[in-house]
KEDO-844717 format. One line per field, with one value per residue (C-alpha): residue in one letter; x, y, z. Coordinates in nm, 2 decimals, decimal comma, padded with zeros to 4 digits, m for minus. Layout:
% KEDO-844717
r [A;...]
east [X;...]
north [Y;...]
up [Z;...]
END
This chain:
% KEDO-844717
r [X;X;X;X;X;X;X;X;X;X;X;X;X;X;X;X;X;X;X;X;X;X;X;X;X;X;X;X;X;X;X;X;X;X;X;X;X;X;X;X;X;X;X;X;X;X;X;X;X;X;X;X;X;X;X;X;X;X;X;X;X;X;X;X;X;X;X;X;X;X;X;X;X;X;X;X;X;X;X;X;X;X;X;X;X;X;X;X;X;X;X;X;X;X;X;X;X;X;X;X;X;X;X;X;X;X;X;X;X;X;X;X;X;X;X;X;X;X;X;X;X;X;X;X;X;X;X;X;X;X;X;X;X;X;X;X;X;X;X;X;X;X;X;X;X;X;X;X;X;X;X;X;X;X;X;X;X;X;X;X;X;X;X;X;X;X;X;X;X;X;X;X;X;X;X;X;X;X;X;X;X;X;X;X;X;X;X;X;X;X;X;X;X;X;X;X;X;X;X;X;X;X;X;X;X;X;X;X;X;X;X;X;X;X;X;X;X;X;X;X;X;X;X;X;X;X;X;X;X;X;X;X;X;X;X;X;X;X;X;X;X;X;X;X;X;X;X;X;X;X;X;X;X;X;X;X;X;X;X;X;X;X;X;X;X;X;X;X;X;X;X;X;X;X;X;X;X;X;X;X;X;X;X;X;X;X;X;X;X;X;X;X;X;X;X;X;X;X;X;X;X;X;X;X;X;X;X;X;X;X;X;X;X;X;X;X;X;X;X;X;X;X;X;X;X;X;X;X;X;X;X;X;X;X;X;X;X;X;X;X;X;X;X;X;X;X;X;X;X;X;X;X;X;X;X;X;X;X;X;X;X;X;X;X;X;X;X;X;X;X;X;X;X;X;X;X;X;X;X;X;X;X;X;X;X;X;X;X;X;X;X;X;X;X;X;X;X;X;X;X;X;X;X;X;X;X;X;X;X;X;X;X;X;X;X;X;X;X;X;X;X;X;X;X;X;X;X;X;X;X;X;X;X;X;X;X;X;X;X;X;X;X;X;X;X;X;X;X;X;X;X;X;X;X;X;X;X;X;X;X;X;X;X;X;X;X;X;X;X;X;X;X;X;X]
east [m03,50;m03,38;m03,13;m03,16;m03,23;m03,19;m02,83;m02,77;m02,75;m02,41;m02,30;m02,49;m02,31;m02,49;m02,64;m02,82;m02,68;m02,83;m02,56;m02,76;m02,73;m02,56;m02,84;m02,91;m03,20;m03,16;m02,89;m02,90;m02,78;m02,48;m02,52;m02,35;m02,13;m02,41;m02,66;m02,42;m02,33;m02,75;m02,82;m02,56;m02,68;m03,05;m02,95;m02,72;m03,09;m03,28;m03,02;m03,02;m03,38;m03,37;m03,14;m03,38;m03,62;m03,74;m03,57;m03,90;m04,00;m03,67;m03,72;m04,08;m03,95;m03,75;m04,00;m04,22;m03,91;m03,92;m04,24;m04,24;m03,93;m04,12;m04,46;m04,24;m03,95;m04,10;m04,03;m03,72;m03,57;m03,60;m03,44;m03,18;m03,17;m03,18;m02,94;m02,60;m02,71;m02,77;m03,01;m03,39;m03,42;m03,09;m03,20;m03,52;m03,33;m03,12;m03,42;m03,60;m03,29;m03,31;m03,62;m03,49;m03,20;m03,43;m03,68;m03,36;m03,26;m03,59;m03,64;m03,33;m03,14;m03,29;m03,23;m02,80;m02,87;m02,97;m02,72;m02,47;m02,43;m02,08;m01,94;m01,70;m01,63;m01,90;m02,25;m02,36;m02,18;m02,30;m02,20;m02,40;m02,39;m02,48;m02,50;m02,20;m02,38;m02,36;m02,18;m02,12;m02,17;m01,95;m02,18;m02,10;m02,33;m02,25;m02,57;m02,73;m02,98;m02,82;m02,48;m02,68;m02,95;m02,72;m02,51;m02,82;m03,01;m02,77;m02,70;m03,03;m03,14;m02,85;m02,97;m02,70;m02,82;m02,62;m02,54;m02,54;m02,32;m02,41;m02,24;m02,27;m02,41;m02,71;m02,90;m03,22;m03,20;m03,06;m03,40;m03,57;m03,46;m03,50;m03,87;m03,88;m03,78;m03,97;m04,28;m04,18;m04,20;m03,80;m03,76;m03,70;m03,31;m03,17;m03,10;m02,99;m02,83;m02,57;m02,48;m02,14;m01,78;m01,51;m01,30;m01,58;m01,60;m01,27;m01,44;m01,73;m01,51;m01,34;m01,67;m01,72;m02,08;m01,96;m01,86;m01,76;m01,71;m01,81;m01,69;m01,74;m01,54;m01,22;m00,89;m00,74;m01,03;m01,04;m00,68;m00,78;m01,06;m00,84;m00,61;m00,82;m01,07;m00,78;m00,60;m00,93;m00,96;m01,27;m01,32;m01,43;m01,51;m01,38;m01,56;m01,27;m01,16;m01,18;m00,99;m01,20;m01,04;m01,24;m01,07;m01,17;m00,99;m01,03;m01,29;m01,54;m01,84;m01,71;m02,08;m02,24;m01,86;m01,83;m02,24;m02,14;m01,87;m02,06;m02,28;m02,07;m01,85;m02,08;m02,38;m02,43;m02,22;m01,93;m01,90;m01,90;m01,67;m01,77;m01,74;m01,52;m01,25;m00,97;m01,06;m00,77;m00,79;m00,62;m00,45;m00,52;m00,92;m00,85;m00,89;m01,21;m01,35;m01,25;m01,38;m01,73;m01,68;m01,65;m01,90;m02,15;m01,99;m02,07;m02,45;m02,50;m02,69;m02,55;m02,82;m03,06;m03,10;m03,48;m03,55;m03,61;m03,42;m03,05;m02,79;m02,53;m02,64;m02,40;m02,12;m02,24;m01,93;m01,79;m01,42;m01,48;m01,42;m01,11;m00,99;m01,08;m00,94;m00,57;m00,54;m00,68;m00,38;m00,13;m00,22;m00,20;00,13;00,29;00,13;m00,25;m00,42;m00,75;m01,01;m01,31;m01,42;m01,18;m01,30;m01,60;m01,89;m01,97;m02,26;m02,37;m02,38;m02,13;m02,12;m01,82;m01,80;m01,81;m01,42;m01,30;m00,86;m00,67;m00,33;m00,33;m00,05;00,08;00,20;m00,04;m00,30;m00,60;m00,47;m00,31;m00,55;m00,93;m01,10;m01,48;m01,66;m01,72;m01,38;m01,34;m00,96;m00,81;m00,48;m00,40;m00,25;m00,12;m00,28;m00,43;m00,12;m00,03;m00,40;m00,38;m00,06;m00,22;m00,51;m00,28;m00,07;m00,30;m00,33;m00,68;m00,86;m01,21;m01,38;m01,33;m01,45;m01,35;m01,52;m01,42;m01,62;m01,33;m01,45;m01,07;m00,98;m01,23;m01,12;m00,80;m00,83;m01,10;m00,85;m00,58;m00,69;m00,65;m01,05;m01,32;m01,54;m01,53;m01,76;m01,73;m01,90;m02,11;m02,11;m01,98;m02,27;m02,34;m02,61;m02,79;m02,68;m02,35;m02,08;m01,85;m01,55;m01,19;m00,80;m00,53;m00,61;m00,98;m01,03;m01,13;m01,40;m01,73;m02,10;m02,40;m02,46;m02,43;m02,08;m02,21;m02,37;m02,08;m01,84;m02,07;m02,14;m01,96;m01,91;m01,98;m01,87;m02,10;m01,99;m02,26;m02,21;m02,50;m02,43;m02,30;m02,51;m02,49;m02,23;m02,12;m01,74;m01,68]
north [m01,15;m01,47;m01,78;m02,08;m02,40;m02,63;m02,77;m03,12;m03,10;m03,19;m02,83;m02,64;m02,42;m02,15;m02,21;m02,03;m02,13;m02,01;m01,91;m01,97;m02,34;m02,44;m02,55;m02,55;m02,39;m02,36;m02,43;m02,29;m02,42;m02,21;m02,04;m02,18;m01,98;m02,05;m01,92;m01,62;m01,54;m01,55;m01,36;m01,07;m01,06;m00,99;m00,71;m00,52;m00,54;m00,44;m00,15;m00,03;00,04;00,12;00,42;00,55;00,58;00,93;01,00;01,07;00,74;00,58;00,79;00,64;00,27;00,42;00,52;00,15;m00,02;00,18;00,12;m00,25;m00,24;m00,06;m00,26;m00,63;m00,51;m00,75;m01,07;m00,91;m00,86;m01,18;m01,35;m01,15;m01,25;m01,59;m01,58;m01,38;m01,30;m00,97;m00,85;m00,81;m00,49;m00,41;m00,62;m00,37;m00,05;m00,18;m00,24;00,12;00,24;00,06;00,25;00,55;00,57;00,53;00,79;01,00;00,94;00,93;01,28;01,40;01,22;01,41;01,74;01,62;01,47;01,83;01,90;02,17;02,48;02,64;02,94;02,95;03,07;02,82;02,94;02,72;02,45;02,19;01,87;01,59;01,27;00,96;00,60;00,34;00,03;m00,27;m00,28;m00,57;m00,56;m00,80;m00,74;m00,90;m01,04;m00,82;m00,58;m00,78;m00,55;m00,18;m00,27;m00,32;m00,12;00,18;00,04;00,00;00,27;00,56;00,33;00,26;00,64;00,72;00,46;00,20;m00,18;m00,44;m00,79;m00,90;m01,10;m01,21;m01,37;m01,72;m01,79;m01,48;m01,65;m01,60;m01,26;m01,18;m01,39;m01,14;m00,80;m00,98;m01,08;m00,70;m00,61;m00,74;m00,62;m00,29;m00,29;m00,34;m00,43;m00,78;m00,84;m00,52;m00,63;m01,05;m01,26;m01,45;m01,69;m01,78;m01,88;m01,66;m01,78;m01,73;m01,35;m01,27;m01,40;m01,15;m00,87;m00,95;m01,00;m00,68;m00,64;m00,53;m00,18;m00,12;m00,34;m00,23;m00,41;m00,40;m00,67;m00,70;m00,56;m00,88;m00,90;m00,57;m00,60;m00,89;m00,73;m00,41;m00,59;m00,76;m00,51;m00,29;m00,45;m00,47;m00,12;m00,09;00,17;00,04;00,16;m00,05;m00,02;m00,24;m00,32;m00,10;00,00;00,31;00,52;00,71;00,93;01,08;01,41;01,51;01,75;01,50;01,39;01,06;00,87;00,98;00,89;00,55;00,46;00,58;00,37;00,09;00,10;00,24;m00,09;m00,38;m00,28;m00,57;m00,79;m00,58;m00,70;m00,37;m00,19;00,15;m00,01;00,19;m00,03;00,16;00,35;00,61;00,74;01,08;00,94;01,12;00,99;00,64;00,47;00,64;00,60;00,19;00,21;00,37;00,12;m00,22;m00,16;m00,09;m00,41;m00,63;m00,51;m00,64;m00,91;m01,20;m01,45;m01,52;m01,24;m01,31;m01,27;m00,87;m00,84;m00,98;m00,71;m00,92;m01,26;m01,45;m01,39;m01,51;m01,75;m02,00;m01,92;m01,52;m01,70;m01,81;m01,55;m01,33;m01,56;m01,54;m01,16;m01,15;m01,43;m01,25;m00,88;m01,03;m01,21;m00,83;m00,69;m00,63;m00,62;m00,84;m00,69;m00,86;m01,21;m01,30;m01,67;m01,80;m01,90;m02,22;m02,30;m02,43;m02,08;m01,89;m01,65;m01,45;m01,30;m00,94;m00,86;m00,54;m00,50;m00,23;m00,13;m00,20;m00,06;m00,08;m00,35;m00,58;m00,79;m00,55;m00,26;m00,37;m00,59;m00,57;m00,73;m00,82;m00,90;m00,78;m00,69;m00,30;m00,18;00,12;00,30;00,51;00,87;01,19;01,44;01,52;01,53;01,17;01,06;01,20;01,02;00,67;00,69;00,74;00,44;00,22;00,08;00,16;00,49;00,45;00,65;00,83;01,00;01,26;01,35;01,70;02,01;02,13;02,27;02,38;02,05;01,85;02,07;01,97;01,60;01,60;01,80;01,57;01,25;00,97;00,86;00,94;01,04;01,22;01,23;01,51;01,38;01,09;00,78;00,74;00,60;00,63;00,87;00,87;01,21;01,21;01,06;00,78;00,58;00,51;00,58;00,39;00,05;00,13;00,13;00,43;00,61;00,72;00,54;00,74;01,15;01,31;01,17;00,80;00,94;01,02;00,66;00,48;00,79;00,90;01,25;01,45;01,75;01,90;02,25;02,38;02,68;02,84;02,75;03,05;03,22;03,13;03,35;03,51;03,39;03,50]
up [m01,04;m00,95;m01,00;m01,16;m00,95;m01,17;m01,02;m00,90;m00,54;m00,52;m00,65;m00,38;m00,21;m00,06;00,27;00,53;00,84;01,19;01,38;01,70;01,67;01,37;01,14;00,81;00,71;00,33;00,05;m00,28;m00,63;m00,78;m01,08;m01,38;m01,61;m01,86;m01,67;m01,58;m01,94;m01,99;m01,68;m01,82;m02,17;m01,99;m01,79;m02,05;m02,27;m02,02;m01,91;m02,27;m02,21;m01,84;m01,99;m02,16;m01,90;m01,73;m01,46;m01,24;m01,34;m01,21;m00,91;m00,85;m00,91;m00,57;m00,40;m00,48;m00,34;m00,03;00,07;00,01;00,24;00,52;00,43;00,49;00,78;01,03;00,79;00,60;00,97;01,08;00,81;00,85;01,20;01,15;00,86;01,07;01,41;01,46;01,71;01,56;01,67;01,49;01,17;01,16;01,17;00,91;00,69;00,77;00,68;00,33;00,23;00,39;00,16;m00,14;m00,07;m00,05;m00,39;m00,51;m00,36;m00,45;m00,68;m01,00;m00,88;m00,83;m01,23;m01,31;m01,60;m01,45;m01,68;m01,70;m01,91;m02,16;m02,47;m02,64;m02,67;m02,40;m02,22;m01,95;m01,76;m01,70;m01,56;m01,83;m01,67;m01,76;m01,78;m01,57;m01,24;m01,04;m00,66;m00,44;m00,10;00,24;00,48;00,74;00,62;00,42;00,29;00,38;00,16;m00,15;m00,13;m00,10;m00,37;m00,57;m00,54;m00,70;m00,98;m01,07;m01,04;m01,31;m01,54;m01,45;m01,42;m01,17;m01,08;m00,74;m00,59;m00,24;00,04;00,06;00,37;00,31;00,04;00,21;00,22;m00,13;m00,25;m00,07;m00,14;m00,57;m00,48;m00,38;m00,65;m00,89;m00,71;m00,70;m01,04;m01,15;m01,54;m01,54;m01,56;m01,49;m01,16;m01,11;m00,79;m00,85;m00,64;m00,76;m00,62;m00,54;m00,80;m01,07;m00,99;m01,20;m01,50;m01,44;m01,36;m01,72;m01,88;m02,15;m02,07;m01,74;m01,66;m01,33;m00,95;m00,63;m00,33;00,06;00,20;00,37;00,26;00,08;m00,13;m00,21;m00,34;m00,54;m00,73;m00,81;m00,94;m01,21;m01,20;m01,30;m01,55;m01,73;m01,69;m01,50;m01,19;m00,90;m00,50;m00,27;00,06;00,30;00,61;00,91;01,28;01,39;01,67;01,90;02,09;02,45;02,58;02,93;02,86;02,74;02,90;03,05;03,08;02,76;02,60;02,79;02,65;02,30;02,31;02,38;02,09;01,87;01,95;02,01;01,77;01,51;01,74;01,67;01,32;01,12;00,95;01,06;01,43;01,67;01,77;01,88;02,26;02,28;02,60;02,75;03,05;03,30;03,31;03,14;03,48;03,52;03,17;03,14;03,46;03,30;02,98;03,19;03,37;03,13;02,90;03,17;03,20;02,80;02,72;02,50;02,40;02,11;01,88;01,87;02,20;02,26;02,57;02,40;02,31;02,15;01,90;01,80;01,57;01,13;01,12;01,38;01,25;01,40;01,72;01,63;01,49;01,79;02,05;01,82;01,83;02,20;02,29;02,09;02,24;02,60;02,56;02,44;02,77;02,69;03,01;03,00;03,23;03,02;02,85;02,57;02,48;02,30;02,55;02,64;02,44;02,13;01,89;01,77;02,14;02,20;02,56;02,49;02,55;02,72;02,71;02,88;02,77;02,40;02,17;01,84;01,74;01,91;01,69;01,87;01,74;01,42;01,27;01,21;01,49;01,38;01,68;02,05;02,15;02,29;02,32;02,48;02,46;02,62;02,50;02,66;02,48;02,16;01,93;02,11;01,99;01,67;01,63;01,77;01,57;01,22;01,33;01,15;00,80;00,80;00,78;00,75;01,04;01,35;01,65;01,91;02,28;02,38;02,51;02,25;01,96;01,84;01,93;01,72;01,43;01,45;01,51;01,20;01,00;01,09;01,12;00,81;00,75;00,55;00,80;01,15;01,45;01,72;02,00;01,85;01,71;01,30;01,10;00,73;00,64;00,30;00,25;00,35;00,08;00,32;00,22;00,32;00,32;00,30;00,32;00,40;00,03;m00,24;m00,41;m00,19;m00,17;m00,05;m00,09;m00,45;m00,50;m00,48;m00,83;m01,03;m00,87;m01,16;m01,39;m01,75;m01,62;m02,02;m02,11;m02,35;m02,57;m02,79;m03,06;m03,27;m03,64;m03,80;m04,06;m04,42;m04,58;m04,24;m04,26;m04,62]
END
């Protein structure tokens, strides 16, 4: 599984560049739309095949990948390190969670394939689940590994085959999980890189060899691929954008909400979707628990994401900075209350200060928009129908999360909330066994569980009636 590097230098594009400093460590050669066309034609031949495969040997193909990923974490870590930032502790986990999620579907995947009996008038009848054909994946480089790998791993259990196409500046890493790959055994083709443009993706999505998109990117893009992907009559999940609330009643337990918060805000640098980035706050302890929340932002450690001791790297692309400092600006200057950082640090890297504001409403860019990086905002909310209320004011619905010694009260936010996923005193994280996805503008259809199987799946009715015998309607 690889590309072809056989491209004048002048058409590189794809580089790995380490956002500690700025340099350049590698650059890669695009792939042509000859080589594309080449590289497709290979995988629908190897996916005609790959069909046709036992399913407990596509599970064991599973299983081969995961322990490769568990055997090489240490080096597959720190090139994801080096390559966007995150932490290396965090760029492990990531990794272990890799094989995690194939050993689940290796383990389990063939018993959700299981062809699912129904009666009706018809002697016997039965649904199963047949694989499509090719899908493209559109991955970020947010999780480098973890958004493939739990793209990849239903499709290839159901038969499906799948191009990859990487974000530019994770090159390194997308060589890596291929050389993977092909040691676990993975019929050659049936899963490729590509390492194109943007604007060469719409030719993809219209290619006929292709069946179906997946996408985890932001909001904008996701519009753009549904749009072709749609007019060419292709289903697609689109993993997008996300502005998770978490809520804190009275109730809650104010330290254990205030730590949660912090991870489940400033993990991978703050730049996930699943990220909590709404704090909405009952009133009457919001002094206390920003109180709680600064302090404990002000304890984390920014630095290099080697070093074992950092808690926050740098952000993947200089231009987060900007970006950041604009909707910072722009929520102060409507009565935001800074209490924490806001600016880039004074260093060469791509550092934010980890950025704590008070006072946030709608209609500010901090509770509006997306922000992907260290910034933590709270609003603040008079009860729970005011939080539930807050926490739907927002184009995205992704995740959520609620701190209450409540349990009626968690019921009722989760029943009422707009996400695809809710947390009762915890942090939202996707699970291998648990289908996640979005609302509204968060996006549609669901990775991961049994329902990740059937996103990419011809779901077949099948009716079977015994042959009458001869002379038995005369």
């Amino acid at each position: 599984m690889g590309y072809p590097a056989t491209q004048p230098e002048s058409l590189q594009l794809y580089q790995s560049v380490n956002p500690v400093d700025g340099s350049v460590m590698a650059s890669f050669p695009l792939t042509t739309p000859k080589d594309v066309d080449v590289i497709t034609g290979a995988a629908v031949r190897a996916q005609r095949e790959w069909r046709q495969t036992p399913i407990v040997d596509r599970a064991n193909l599973l299983a081969n990948i995961a322990r490769l990923l568990r055997d090489d974490a240490d080096n597959l870590a720190r090139l994801a390190t080096l390559e966007m930032g995150k932490t290396l502790a965090e760029a492990r986990a990531e990794v272990l969670k890799c094989a995690w999620c194939c050993e689940f579907y290796a383990s389990e995947g063939p018993g959700f394939l299981e062809p699912l009996p129904v009666a009706t008038s018809a002697t016997e009848s039965m649904i199963v689940m047949d694989p499509i054909g090719i899908i493209l994946g559109i991955m970020p480089w947010n999780y480098p590994y973890w958004q493939v790998i739990r793209v990849l791993a239903p499709v290839l259990l159901i038969g499906n085959g799948m191009l990859v196409k990487h974000a530019e500046n994770v090159p390194q890493c997308a060589q890596a999980l291929g050389d993977i790959f092909d040691k676990a055994g993975l019929p050659e083709g049936l899963v490729a890189n590509l390492f194109v443009t943007q604007a060469a993706v719409s030719n993809i999505i219209n290619d006929g060899r292709v069946a179906a998109v997946s996408l985890t990117g932001s909001t904008r893009a996701g519009a753009a691929v549904a749009s072709q992907a749609g007019a060419a009559i292709k289903r697609q999940v689109l993993e997008l954008g996300g502005s998770d609330p978490f809520v804190v009643l009275a109730d809650a337990n104010l330290q254990l909400a205030a730590s949660a918060a912090v991870q489940a805000r400033f993990q991978n640098n703050g730049q996930s979707c699943l990220a909590a980035k709404r704090f909405i706050v009952v009133e009457e302890i919001a002094d206390k628990f920003v109180a709680l929340l600064r302090e404990r932002i002000e304890k984390l450690e920014v630095g290099d994401p080697m070093q074992s001791q950092t808690q926050v790297g740098p952000l993947a692309k200089i231009s987060a900075c900007s970006d950041l400092t604009s909707a910072i600006e722009q929520s102060i200057s409507l009565g935001a209350e800074l209490l924490l950082g806001g600016h880039k640090l004074g260093r060469i890297g791509n550092f934010f200060a980890p950025t704590l504001l008070d006072k946030v409403k709608p209609g500010m860019a901090a509770f509006d928009e997306e922000t992907f990086g260290p910034v933590a905002a709270v609003s603040r909310c008079r009860d729970l129908d005011d939080a539930i209320e807050l926490a739907n004011s927002s184009q995205y619905g992704l995740g959520a999360a609620i701190w209450t010694a409540d349990r009626m009260k968690a019921i009722r936010f989760a029943q009422s909330v707009d996400s695809g996923m809710v947390v009762v005193n915890g942090v939202v994280a996707s699970d291998p066994r648990l289908p996640i996805g979005g609302v509204k503008r968060s996006g549609y259809g669901r990775e991961l569980g049994a329902d990740a199987l059937r996103e990419f799946a011809n779901v077949k009715s099948i009716c079977i009636n015994e042959m009458p015998c001869e002379g038995a309607l005369s």
